[in-house]
C-alpha positions in Angstrom: 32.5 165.9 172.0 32.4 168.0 169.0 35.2 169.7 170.0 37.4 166.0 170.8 35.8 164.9 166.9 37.5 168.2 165.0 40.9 168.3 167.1 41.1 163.8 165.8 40.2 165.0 162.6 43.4 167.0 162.2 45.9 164.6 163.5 48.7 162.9 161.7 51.5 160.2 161.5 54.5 160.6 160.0 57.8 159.1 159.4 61.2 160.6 158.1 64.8 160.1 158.3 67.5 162.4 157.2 71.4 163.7 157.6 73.2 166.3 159.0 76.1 167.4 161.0 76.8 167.2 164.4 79.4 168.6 167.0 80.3 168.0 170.6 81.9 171.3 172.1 84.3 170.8 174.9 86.2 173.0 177.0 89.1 170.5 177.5 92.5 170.9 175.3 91.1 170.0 171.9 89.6 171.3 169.0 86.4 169.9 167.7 85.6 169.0 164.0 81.9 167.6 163.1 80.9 164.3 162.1 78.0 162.9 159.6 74.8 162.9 162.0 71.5 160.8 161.2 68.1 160.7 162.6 64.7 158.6 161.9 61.7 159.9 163.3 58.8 159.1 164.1 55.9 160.8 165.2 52.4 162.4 165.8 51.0 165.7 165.2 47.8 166.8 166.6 46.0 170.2 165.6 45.1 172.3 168.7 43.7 175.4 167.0 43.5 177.0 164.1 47.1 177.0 162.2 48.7 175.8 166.0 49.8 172.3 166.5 51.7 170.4 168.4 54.2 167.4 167.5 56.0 164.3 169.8 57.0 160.9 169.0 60.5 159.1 169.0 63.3 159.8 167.1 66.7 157.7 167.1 69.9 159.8 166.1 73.4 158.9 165.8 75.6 161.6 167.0 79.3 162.5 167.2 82.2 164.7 167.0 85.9 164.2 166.4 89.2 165.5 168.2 92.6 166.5 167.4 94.6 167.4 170.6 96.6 170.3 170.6 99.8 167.8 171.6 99.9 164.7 169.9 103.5 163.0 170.3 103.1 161.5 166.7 102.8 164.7 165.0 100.8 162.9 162.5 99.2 164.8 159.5 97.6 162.2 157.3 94.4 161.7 159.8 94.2 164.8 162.1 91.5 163.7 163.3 92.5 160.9 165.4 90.0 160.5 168.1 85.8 159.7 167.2 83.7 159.7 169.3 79.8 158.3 168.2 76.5 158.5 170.3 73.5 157.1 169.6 70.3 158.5 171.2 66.4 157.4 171.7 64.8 161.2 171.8 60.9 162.4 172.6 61.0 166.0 171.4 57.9 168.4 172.1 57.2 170.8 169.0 54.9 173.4 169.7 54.5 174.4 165.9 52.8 176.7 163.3 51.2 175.8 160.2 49.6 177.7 157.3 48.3 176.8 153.6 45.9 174.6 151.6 47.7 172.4 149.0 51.0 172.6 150.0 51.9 173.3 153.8 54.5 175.1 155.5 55.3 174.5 159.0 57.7 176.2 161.9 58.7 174.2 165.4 60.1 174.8 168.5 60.0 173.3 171.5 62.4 170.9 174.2 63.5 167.8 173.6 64.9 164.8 176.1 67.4 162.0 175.0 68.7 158.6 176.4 72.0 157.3 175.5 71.8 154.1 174.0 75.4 153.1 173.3 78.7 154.8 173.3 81.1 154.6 170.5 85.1 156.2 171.0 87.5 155.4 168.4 91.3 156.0 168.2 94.2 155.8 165.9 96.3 153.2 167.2 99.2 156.0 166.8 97.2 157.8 169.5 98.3 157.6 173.4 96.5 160.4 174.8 93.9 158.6 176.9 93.1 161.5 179.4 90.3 162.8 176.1 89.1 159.3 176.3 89.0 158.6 179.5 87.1 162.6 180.0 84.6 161.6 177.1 83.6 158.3 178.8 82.8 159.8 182.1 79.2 161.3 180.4 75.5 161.6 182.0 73.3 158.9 179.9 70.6 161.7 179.3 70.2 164.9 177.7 68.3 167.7 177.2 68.3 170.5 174.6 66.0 172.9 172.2 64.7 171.5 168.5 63.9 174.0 166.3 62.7 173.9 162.3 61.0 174.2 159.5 59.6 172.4 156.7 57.1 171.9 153.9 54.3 168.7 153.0 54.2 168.9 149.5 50.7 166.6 149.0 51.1 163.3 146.6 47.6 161.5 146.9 44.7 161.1 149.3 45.8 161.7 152.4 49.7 161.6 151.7 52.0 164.1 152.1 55.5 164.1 151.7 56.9 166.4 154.4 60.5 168.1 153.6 62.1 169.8 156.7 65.2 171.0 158.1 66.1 170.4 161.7 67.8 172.1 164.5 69.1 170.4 167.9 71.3 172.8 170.5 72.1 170.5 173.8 71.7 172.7 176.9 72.3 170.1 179.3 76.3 169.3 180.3 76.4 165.7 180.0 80.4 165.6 181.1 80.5 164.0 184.9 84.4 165.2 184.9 85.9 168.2 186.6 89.0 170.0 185.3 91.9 170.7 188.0 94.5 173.8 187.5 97.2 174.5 189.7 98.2 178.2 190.2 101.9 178.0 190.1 102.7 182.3 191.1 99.9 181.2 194.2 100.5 177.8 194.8 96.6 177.2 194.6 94.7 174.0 192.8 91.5 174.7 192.1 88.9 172.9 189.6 85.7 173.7 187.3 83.0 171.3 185.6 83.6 170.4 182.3 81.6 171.5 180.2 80.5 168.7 177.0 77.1 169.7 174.8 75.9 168.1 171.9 74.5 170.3 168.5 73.1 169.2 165.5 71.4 169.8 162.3 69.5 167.4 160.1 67.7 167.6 156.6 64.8 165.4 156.7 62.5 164.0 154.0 59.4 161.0 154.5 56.2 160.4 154.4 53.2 161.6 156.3 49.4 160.7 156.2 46.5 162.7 158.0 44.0 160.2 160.3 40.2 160.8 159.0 40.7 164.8 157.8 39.4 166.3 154.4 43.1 167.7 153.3 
């Protein structure tokens, strides 16, 4: 019981939203460029031990990426970047972190994370009439699953109010492309195919505000 009392002492709830940069890497005929990426999180820390804690809760990010084929029968300079594709994800991550000092703390994270697509956003030029790259990023797995890794500081303000300041890391290891890719060997005469392979990365500065339930700090 004394043991359940100090662990509830040290737990938390926070709240933060930031910006970033995200990417989708393909391994189709086009070159990626990254897109503005934001996340609001929400979430609850509980101490474990000494300096360990751990961290969940729900974030909702917007992702995305945009594509410029390598053949585009407009030639088209003005807006290279003619195909964008947005995602927007409900995410439970599980940080396994770090923490150390007395006034102001520093923190380091790692751990998995899981996401559920919410909705799916693709938008072309009108210009553009290469619908195969649409039609590949359509056909996508509605989860995902990936590492989040960071770091941060909770600079304190008053009471029990901190204002936590962190930077965020998110590398998708799932393939969330359903498509296969088909080649025909012309010198053979042989067809064969490969998955496509489609994984979400993404960064994110965060800032918010985060209060500690029934602790001395």
């Amino acid at each position: 019981l004394l043991a359940a009392n100090a662990v509830a002492q040290q737990s938390a709830l926070g709240i933060s939203m930031g910006s970033g940069i995200s990417n989708t890497y393909h391994d189709n005929f086009s070159k990626e460029a990254g897109k503005r990426a934001f996340i609001l999180d929400l979430n609850y820390q509980l101490t474990i031990a000494q300096h360990f804690t751990i961290k969940s809760g729900l974030s909702l990010e917007r992702k995305g990426s945009q594509h410029e084929p390598f053949w585009c029968p407009t030639g088209e300079e003005t807006n290279p970047y003619n195909v964008h594709f947005d995602y927007s994800y409900a995410t439970v991550p599980l940080l396994p972190g770090v923490t150390f000092g007395k006034k102001i703390r520093y923190n380091v994270y790692c751990g998995p994370y899981f996401s559920f697509l919410l909705k799916r956003k693709l938008t072309k030029n009108d210009e553009f009439r290469n619908d195969v790259i649409v039609k590949q990023a359509s056909n996508q797995k509605n989860i995902d699953f990936g590492l989040t890794s960071g770091a941060g500081i909770e600079i304190p303000i008053f009471n029990k109010f901190f204002i936590p300041i962190e930077f965020r890391y998110n590398l998708g290891l799932m393939n969330i492309s359903n498509e296969r890719l088909y080649y025909h060997e012309v010198l053979l005469n042989e067809t064969y195919s490969e998955d496509m392979v489609v994984k979400h990365t993404a960064w994110y500065v965060m800032i918010g505000l985060k209060t500690y339930i029934g602790s001395n700090r």
